[in-house]
N, C-alpha and C positions, 0 to 999 in steps of 0.2 A: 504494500500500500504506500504509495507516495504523498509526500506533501501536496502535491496541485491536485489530488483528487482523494478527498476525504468522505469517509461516509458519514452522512447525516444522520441523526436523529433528531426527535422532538419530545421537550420538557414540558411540563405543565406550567402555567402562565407566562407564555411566548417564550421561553425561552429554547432557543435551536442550536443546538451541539453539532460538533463533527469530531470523529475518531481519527485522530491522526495517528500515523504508522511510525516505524522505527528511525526512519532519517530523518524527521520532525525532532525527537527530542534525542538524539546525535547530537547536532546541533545547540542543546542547552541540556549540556549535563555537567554538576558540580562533583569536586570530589569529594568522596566519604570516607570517613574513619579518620579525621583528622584531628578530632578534640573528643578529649574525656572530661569528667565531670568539673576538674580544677579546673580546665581553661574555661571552660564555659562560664563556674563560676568567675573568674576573672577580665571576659568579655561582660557580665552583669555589670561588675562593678566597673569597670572600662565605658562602658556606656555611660554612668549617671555620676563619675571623681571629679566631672569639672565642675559640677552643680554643687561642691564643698567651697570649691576656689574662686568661683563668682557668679553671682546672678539670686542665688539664695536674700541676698542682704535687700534687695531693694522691696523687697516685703516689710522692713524695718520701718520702710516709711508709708505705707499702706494700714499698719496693724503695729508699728509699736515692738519690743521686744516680745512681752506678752500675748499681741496679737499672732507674733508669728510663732513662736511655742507653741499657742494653744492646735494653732492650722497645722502646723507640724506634726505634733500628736495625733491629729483624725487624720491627715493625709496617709502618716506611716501605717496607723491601721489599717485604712482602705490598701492602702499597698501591700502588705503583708494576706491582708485573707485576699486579698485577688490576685496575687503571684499561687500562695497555698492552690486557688482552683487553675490557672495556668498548670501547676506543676503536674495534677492530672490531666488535662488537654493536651501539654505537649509529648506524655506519656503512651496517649491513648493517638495522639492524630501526627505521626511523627511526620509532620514533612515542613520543607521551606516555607510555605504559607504564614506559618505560626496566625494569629490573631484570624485572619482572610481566613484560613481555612477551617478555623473552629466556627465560625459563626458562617460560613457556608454550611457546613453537615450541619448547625443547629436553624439555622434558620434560610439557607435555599440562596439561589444566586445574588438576588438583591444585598441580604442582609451580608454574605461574602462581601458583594463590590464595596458597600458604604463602607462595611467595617474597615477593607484595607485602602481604603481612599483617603478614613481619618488618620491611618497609621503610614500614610506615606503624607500627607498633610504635618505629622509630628517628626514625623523623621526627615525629609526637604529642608524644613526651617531650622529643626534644633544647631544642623552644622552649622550656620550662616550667623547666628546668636553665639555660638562657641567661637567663631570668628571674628567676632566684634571684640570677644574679650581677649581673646587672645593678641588683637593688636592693639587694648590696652597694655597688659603685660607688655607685651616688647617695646613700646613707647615708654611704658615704665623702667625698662630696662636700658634700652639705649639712648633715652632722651629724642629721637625722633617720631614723629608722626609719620607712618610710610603708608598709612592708609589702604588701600587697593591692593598696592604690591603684596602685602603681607595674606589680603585672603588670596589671591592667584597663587602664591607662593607655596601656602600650606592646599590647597583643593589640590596641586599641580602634581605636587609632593605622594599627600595623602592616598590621591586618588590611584595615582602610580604605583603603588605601593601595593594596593590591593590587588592591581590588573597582576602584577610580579607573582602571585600565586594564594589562597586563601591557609595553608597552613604557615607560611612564612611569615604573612600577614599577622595570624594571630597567636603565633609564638612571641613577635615583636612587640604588640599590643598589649601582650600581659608583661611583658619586661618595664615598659614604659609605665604601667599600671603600679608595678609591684612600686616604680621610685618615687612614684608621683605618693604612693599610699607612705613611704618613709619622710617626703614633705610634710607631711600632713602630722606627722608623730611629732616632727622635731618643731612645726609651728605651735603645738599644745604645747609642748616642753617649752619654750620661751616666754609664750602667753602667760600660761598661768603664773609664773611669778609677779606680773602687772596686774592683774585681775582683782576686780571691784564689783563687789555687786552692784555697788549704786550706778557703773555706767550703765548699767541694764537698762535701765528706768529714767535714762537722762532728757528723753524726747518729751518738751510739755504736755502738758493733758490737755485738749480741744474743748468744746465745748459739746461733742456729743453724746448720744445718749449710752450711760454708760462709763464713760470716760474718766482714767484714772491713772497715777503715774504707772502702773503694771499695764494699761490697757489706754492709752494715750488718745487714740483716736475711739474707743467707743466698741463695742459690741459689731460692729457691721466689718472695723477693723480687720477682728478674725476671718473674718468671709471673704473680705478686701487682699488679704495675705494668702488665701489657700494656693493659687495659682505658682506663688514664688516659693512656699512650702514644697510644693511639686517638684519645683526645679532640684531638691534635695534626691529625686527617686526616679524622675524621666527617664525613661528609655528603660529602664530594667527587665519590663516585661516583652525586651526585641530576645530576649537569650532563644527563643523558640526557634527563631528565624533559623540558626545554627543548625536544627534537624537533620538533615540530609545530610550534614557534612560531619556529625558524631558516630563517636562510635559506639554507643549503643542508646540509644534516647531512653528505651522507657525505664531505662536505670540511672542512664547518667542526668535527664533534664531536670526530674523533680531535682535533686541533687545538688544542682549548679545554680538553679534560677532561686531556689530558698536559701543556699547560703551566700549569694550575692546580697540578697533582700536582709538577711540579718547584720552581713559587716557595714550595707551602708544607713542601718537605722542606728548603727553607734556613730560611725560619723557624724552623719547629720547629728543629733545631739551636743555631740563633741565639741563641735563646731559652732554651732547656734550659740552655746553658754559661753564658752571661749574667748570668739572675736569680740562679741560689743562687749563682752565683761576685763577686757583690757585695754578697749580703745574710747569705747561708747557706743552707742545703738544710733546716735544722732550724728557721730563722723562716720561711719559706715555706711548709711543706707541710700547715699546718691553713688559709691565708688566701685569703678571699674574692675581694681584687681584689691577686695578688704582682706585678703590677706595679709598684704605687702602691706599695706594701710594701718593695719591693726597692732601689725609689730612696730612702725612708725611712727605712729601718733602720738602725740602729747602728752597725752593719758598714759604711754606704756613706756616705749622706749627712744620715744623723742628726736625721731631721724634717722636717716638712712644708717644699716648696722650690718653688719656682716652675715648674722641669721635674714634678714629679710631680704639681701640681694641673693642668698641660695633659698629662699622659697621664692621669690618671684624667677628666679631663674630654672628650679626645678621643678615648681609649681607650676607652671608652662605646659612641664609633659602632662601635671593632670587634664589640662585644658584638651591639650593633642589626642589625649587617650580616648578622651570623648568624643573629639570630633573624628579623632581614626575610625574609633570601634561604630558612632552611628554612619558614616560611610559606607558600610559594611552593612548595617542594618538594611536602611534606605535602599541597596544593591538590589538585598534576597527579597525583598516586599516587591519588589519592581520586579525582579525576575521572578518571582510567583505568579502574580499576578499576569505578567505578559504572555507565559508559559502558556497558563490559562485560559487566553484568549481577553483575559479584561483589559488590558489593552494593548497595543500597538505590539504583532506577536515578535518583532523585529527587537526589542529591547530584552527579549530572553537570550538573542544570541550569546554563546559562548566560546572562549577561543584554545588553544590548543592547549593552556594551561588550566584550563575548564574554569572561569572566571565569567563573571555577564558581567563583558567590556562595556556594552551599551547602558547597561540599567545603571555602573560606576559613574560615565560618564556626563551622559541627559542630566538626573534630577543633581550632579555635581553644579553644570552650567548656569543651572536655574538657582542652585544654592549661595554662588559667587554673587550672583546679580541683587539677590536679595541680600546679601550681607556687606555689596558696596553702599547702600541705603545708610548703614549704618545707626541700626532702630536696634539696640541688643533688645534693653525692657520691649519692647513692641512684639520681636520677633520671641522671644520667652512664651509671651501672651498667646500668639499663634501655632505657636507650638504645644503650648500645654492644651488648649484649645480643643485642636485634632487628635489631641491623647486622651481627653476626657470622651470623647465621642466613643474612638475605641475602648473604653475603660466599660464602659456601658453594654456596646454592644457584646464583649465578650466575655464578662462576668453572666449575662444574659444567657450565652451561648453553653455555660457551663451547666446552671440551672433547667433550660431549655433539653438538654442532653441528659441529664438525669432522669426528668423525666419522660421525654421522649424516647430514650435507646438505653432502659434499666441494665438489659443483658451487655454492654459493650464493654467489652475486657479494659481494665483500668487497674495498671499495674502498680499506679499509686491514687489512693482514694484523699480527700479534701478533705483532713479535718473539720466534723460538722456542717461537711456539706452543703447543702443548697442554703443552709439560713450563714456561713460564712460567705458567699458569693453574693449573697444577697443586701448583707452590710456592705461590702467593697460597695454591689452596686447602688446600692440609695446614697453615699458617701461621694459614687464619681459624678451623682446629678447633681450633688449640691455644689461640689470643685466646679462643673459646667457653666451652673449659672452663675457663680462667682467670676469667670468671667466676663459677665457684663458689666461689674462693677468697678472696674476697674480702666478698663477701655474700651469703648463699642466697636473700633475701628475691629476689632480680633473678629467680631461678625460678619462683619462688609465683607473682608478676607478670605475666611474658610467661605462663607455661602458664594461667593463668584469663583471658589475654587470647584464647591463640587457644585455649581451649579453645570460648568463646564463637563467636570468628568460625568455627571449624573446623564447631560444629553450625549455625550460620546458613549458612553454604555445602554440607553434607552434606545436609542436611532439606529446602533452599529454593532456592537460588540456580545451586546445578548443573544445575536442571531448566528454568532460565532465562537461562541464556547468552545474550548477543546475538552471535552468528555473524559478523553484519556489523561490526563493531566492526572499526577498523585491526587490532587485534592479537590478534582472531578468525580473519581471512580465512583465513591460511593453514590451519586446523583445518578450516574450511570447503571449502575447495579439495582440502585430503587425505582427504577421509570421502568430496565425488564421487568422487573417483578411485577408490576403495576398490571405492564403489559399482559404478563400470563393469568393475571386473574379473571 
């Protein structure tokens, strides 16, 4: 069977498949057995180290130290019980799709397409926001402003890096990861001897309702902070993405994706108490790199020192590590998805070192353009945005699958099951509409994002499904059945 001539079938509500043959996915094949449970866990925490080193603080001015503690606290929850039902999903659904394909099997091609639309929505912009601070940092470091050069420089880099092969890639990934996690040790170790409780609390009290030196801006504060709380755990739940390319998922994922989730709820903690409790909560929450900041300031160590040119200089790689490892993410979503037929089948291509050059490439282009804008907080916003989207539709997909496919082998079950996925998901509705409150522009954004992809998949690409695709089959398998009855 060749690619130019596939066989058709037909799904129930319009949707139209075609079986593609063996030189169709020749063509987009990744390699496998390339990471065990450490890397993965390490790609977790690679994903979400730079959200320690910048971006977390400007919830300080949103919510107060207390407002962002408190968002903290419910976010890491919701992130923990909806990794705990992930850690069954990527058990039971092992393929590249990760999020796209759990909430395809739970809820049919649409609730597939939206799902991996909001998670290439969060994975597009995160690098482009990890790019902003990263040419803080180097501005910090070298005293110039090199603007542009510096995202070309790191996309050009980054992106290369991954095409060179996906084990080399993420042996390097976790190297970078492991230095960037010894910044992070030796900036508590300098902190803490400056540390005051009262700079917690140094942001005056507003006049709203509620308002207090622990909670500065009021009660809505906390709601106002959930999105930058986020920034402390983004991306963690892409470890899925990794499927195909493990060596054994329904042993190693649970594994990998729960102890990333555990080292970075002590970070984040860590971190939060830390920074403003040696600089203040009110010199930190407008700065580009508060770590560098924090060991600087007036409150601590009063200028530039030799601890804080090796955190801003090694603290760097954690920024890199994120923006490396979501590169990577962003790839395998784009190559699932295309694989699939959702969209453009051309961006699954892969090359002889079995990498999707295309899927690297494309949402890289797009990622430079939007991080010469130079919007970090804006693009935070939009990114956590099309995280919450996914957060919903696929803690849904968890619950939806319980009950829908009781018998389906699940090699790790969800502590507490559907009423754990259930708190993640009442928790990512409420992070959602948090942000409206904070910038409406994040609206305008995502909806003429998928309003676009919504009529490219409505017009185009529903009517060209590939059926054979890992995380088709079973659509495939249920429509015969259908059929024989």
């Amino acid at each position: 069977m060749s690619d130019k001539a596939p066989k058709r079938i037909h799904e129930r509500g319009g949707i139209d498949a075609e079986i593609e043959g063996a030189e169709y996915f020749e063509k987009r094949q990744l390699e496998g057995g390339v990471a065990g449970w450490l890397l993965l866990a390490g790609l977790g925490v690679a994903y979400v180290i730079s959200g320690d080193f910048a971006g977390w603080n400007f919830g300080l001015g949103e919510g107060g130290w207390g407002g962002l503690l408190l968002a903290t606290a419910v976010m890491a929850i919701m992130y923990l019980f909806m990794v705990l039902g992930l850690a069954e999903l990527s058990s039971t659904i092992s393929t590249t799709g990760g999020g796209y394909a759990f909430a395809r099997r739970a809820m049919g091609p649409w609730g597939g397409f939206l799902t991996g639309t909001a998670i290439l929505i969060e994975y597009a912009i995160a690098p482009a926001a990890i790019a902003n601070f990263i040419g803080a940092y180097v501005e910090s470091l070298t005293g110039f402003d090199v603007g542009w050069v510096v995202f070309l420089v790191f996309y050009a880099v980054f992106v290369g890096l991954h095409l060179w092969g996906v084990g080399e890639a993420l042996r390097l990934m976790f190297v970078i990861t492991a230095i960037a996690v010894v910044a992070l040790v030796v900036f508590v170790g300098a902190a803490i001897p400056k540390f005051d409780a009262s700079n917690l609390t140094d942001i005056p009290a507003t006049d709203a309702f509620g308002a207090s030196a622990f909670l500065p801006f009021g009660l809505v504060g906390i709601w106002a902070a959930l999105p930058y709380a986020i920034w402390f755990f983004l991306a963690v739940e892409g470890v899925p993405l990794a499927a195909e390319e493990s060596k054994d998922p329904a042993r190693d994922m649970p594994k990998g994706i729960i102890g990333a989730m555990l080292t970075l709820i002590v970070f984040a903690f860590v971190i939060l108490l830390v920074a403003p409790g040696a600089a203040g909560a009110q010199y930190l929450m407008e700065s580009g790199n508060p770590l560098v900041e924090a060991l600087e300031a007036p409150e601590a160590w009063g200028g530039q020192n030799l601890v804080s040119q090796f955190i801003n200089l090694v603290g760097l790689l954690g920024l890199i590590a994120s923006f490396f490892s979501i590169i990577y993410a962003y790839s395998r979503q784009t190559f699932a998805l295309s694989r699939a037929g959702y969209l453009p089948r051309f961006l699954s291509l892969t090359g002889k070192r079995k990498t999707p050059y295309v899927a690297l490439i494309v949402p890289g282009i797009i990622g430079f353009v939007m991080a010469v804008l130079n919007q970090g907080d804006l693009l935070i916003l939009v990114a956590v945005f099309g995280a919450t989207i996914s957060y919903i539709m696929m803690t849904l997909s968890h619950i939806i699958l319980r009950y829908k496919e009781p018998e389906l082998a699940r090699p790790y079950r969800t502590p507490g099951g559907v009423v754990t996925t259930g708190i993640a998901c009442a928790l990512a509705v409420v992070a959602l509409i948090a942000g409206f409150l904070v910038d409406t522009r994040v609206v305008t954004i995502t909806a003429i994002v998928y309003a676009v992809a919504i009529a490219y998949f409505g017009l185009y690409s529903r009517h060209h499904i590939v059926a054979s695709a890992p995380e088709e089959e079973f659509a495939l398998i249920e429509s015969s059945e259908s059929e024989l009855h």
